[in-house]
C-alpha positions in Angstrom: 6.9 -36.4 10.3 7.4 -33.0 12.0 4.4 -30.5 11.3 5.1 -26.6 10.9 4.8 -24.7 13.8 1.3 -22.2 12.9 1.5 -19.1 10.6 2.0 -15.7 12.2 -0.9 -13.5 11.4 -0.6 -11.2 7.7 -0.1 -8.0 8.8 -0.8 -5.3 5.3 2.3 -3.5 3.8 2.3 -0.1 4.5 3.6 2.6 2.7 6.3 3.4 5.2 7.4 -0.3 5.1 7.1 -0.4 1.6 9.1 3.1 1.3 11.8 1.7 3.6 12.5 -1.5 1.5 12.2 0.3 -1.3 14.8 3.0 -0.3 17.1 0.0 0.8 16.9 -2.1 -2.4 18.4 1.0 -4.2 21.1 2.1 -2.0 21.9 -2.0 -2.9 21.6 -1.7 -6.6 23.1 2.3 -7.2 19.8 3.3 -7.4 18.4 1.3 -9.6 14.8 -0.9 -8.3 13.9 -3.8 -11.6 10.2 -4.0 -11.6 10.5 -7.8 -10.8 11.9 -7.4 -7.4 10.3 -7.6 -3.7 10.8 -3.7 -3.7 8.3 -3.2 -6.2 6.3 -5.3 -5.1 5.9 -4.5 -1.9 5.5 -0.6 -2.9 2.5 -1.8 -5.3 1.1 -3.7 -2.4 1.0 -0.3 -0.4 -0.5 1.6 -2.9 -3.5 -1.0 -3.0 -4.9 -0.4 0.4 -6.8 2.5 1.8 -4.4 4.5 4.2 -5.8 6.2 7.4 -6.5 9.3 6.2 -8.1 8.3 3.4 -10.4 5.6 5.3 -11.2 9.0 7.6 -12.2 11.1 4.8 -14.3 8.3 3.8 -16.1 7.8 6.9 -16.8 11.7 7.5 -18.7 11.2 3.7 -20.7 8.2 4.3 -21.5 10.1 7.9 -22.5 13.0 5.8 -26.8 13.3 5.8 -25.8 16.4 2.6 -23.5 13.3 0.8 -24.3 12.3 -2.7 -25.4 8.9 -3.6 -22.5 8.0 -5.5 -19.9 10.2 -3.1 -21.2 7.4 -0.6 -20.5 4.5 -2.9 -17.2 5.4 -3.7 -16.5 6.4 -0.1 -17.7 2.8 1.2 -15.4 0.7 -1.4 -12.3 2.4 -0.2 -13.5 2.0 3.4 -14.0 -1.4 2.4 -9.9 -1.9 1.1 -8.3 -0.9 4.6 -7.9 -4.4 4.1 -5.3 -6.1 1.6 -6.3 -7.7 -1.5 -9.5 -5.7 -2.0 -10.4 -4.0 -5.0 -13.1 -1.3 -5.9 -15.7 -3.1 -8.5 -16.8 -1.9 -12.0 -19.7 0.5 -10.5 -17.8 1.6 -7.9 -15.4 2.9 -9.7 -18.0 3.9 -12.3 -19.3 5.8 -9.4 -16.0 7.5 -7.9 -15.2 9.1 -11.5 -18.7 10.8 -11.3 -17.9 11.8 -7.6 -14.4 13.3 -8.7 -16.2 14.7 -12.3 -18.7 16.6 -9.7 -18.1 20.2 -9.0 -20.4 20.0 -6.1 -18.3 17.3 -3.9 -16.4 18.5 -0.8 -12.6 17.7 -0.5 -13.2 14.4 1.9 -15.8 13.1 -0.7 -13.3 13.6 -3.5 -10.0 11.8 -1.3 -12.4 8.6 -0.9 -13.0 8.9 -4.4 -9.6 8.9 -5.6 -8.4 6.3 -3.1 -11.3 3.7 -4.6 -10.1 4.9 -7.7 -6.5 3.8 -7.1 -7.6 0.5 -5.8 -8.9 0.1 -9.4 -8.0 -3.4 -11.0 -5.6 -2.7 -14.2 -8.1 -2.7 -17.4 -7.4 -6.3 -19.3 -5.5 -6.1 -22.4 -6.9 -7.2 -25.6 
């Protein structure tokens, strides 16, 4: 029996990638991307992983000696989703809202709040 040859290495979508397929499965379908194709999927993929900028702005906050304790919690989940399939936890998320609700935040404390905030699993339906 012949064996498979080993897996290449997962590299994570990024949003240019997912942007390009994207932008190719519509000039295919007039424009039109369904929800239930690769396209979408791949765009939602994107979206779910901290981008560099974002991962920066988080690292200059948890850096930060004047940061906030829950500026640094939100900053460390989405320094913690570079990675694919990571998602920012109940308190985490708990913890961005009140970093982004906070007048007193700078601008990099707020960008790692809102990218743990978009890395938030959907709430379950009842």
């Amino acid at each position: 029996m012949a064996t498979k040859p080993p897996a290449k290495p997962k590299s994570p979508m990024t949003p240019a990638a997912a942007s390009r397929i994207q932008g190719a499965t519509a000039r295919a379908n007039n424009g039109v991307v369904e929800k239930s194709t690769f396209a979408a999927r791949a765009q939602s993929a994107a979206a779910k992983t901290t981008s560099a900028p974002a991962a920066k702005a988080a690292s200059k906050t948890i850096s930060s000696p004047s940061t906030g304790k829950a500026s640094k919690s939100a900053a460390g989940s989405a320094l913690s989703q570079v990675a694919p399939k990571k998602v920012t936890s109940p308190a985490a998320a708990s913890a961005a809202s009140k970093t982004l609700r906070d007048g007193r935040t700078s601008a990099s404390s707020k960008s790692a709040a809102g990218s743990a905030l978009s890395q938030k699993p959907p709430a379950k339906k009842r």
